[in-house]
C-alpha positions as CSV (number, residue, x, y, z in Angstrom):
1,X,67.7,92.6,142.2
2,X,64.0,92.8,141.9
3,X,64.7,96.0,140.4
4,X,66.8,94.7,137.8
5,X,64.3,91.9,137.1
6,X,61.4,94.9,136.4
7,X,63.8,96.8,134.3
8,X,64.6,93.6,132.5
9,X,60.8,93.2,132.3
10,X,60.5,96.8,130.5
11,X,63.7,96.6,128.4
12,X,63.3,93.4,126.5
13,X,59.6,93.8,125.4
14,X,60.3,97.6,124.4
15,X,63.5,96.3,122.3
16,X,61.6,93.8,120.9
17,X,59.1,96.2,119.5
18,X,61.5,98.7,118.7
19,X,63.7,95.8,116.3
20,X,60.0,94.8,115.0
21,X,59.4,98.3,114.2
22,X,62.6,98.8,112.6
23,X,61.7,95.9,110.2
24,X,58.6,97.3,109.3
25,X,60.3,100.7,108.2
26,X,63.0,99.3,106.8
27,X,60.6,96.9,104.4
28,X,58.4,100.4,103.3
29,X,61.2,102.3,102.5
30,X,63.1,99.6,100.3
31,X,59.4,99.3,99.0
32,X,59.1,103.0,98.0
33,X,62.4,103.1,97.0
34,X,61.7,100.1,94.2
35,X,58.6,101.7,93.8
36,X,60.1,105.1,92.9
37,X,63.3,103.0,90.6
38,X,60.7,101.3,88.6
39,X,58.7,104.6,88.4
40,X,61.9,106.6,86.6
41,X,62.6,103.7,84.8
42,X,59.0,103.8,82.9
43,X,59.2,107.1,82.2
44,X,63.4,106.9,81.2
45,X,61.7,104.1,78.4
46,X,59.0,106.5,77.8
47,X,61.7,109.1,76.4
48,X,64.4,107.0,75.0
49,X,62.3,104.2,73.3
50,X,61.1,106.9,70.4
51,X,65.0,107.8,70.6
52,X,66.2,104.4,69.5
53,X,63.2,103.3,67.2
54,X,64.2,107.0,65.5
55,X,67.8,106.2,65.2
56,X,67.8,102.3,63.9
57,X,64.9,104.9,60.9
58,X,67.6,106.6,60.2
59,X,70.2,104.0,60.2
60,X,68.3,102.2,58.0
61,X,67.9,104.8,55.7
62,X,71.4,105.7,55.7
63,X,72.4,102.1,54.4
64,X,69.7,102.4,52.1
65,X,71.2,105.8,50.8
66,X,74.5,104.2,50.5
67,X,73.6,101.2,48.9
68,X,75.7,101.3,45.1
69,X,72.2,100.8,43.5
70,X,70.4,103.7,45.1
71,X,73.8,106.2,45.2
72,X,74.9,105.6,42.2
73,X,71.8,106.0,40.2
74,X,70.9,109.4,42.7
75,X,74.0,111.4,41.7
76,X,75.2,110.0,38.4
77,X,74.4,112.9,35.8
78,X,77.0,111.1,33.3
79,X,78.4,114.1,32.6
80,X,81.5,113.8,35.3
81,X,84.8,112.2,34.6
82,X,85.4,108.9,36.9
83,X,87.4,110.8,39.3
84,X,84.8,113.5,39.8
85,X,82.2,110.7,40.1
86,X,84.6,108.9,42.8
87,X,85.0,112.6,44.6
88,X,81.4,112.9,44.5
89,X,79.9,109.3,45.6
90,X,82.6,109.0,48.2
91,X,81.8,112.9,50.0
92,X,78.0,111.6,49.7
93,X,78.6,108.4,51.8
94,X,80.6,111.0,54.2
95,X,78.3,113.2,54.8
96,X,75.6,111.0,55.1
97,X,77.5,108.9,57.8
98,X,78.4,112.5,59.1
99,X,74.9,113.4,59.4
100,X,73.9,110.1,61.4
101,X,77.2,109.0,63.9
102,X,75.2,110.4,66.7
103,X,72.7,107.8,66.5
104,X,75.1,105.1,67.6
105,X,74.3,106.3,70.7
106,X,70.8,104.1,70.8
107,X,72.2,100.9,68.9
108,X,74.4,98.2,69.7
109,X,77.8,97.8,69.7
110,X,77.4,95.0,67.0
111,X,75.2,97.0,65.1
112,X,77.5,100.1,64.7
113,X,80.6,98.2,64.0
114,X,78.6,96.8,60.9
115,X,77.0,99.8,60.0
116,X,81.0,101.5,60.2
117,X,82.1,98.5,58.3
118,X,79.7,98.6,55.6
119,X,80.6,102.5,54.8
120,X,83.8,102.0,54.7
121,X,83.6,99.0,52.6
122,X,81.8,100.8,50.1
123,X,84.2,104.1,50.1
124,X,87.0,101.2,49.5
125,X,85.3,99.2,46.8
126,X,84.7,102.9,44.8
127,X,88.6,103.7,45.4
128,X,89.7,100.8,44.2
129,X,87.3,100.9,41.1
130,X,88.3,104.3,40.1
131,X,92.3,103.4,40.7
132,X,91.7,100.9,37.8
133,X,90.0,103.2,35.5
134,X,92.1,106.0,33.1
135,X,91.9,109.4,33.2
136,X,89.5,109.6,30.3
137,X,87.0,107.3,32.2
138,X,84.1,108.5,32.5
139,X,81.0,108.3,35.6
140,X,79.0,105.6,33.3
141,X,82.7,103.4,33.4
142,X,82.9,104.0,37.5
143,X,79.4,103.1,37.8
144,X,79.5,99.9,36.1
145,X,83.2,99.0,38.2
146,X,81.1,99.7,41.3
147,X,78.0,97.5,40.3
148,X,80.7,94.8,39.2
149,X,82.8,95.1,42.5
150,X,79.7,94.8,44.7
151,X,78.3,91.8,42.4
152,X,81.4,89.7,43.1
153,X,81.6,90.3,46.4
154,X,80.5,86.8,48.6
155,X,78.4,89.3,51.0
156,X,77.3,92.8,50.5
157,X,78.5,94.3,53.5
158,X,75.8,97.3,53.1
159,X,73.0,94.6,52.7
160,X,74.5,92.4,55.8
161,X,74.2,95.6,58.0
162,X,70.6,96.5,57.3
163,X,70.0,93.0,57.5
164,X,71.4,93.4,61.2
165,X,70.1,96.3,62.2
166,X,66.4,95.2,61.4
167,X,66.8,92.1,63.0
168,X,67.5,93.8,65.9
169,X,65.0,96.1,66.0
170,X,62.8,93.3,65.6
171,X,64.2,91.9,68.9
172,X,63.4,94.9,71.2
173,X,59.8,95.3,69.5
């Protein structure tokens, strides 16, 4: 019995500073481990911060691009007939939208669903202004359907998105 009683003697304290030291490790590697998180996630801001301010630039220069005032007045030479014209302004917004999808990768959900919304608002507002002109229409009639089309409209969807989109840039800065 007195053996057991020695044993028990040993045991307990040696358990007790094994569970103690168990905690301690425990606590510094959960330390290190937040340590090391936080670490990657500084440097994962770092590299994708300059990312995202870049791609809400070019966002915003791609609504600026498409806005009916700055297109229309970029690639009207007056010498195309309205259906040329349309042809033309509605390949430009493509292309330019082409040339920037990849950045909704850095913006919002919200954001991108306007910035989509607002192209294809535009690319409908110029069909539909060209679907009421003749054959003998020329770019100077298309252009002034556009200008009149976008004028009536309650909210210029275009304007509404780079409203957005700077707002929340803002936000984040």
């Amino acid at each position: 019995m007195e053996l057991v009683t020695e044993f028990a003697k040993l045991l307990i304290p040696a358990a007790v500073v094994l569970y103690a030291m168990y905690l301690v490790v425990k606590s510094f590697l959960e330390k290190e481990l937040q340590k090391q998180h936080l670490e990657i996630r500084g440097k994962s801001i770092e590299t994708v911060l300059p990312n995202r301010l870049h791609a809400y630039e070019r966002i915003c220069l791609f609504l600026e691009r498409i806005n009916p005032n700055n297109l229309i007045v970029r690639l009207n030479q007056g010498e195309y007939t309205a259906n040329e014209f349309k042809h033309i302004l509605v390949h430009e917004v493509r292309e330019e939208y082409n040339h920037n999808v990849s950045q909704q990768l850095y913006m919002s959900e919200e954001s991108w669903t306007l910035v989509v919304h607002a192209k294809e608002d535009l690319i409908n507002t110029i069909n539909k202004a060209a679907e009421s002109l003749d054959e003998k229409a020329t770019s100077v009639d298309l252009a002034k359907l556009v200008f009149e089309k976008t004028m009536q409209k309650d909210k210029d969807p275009v304007q509404e998105a780079l409203r957005f989109v700077k707002s929340e840039i803002r936000q984040t800065f």
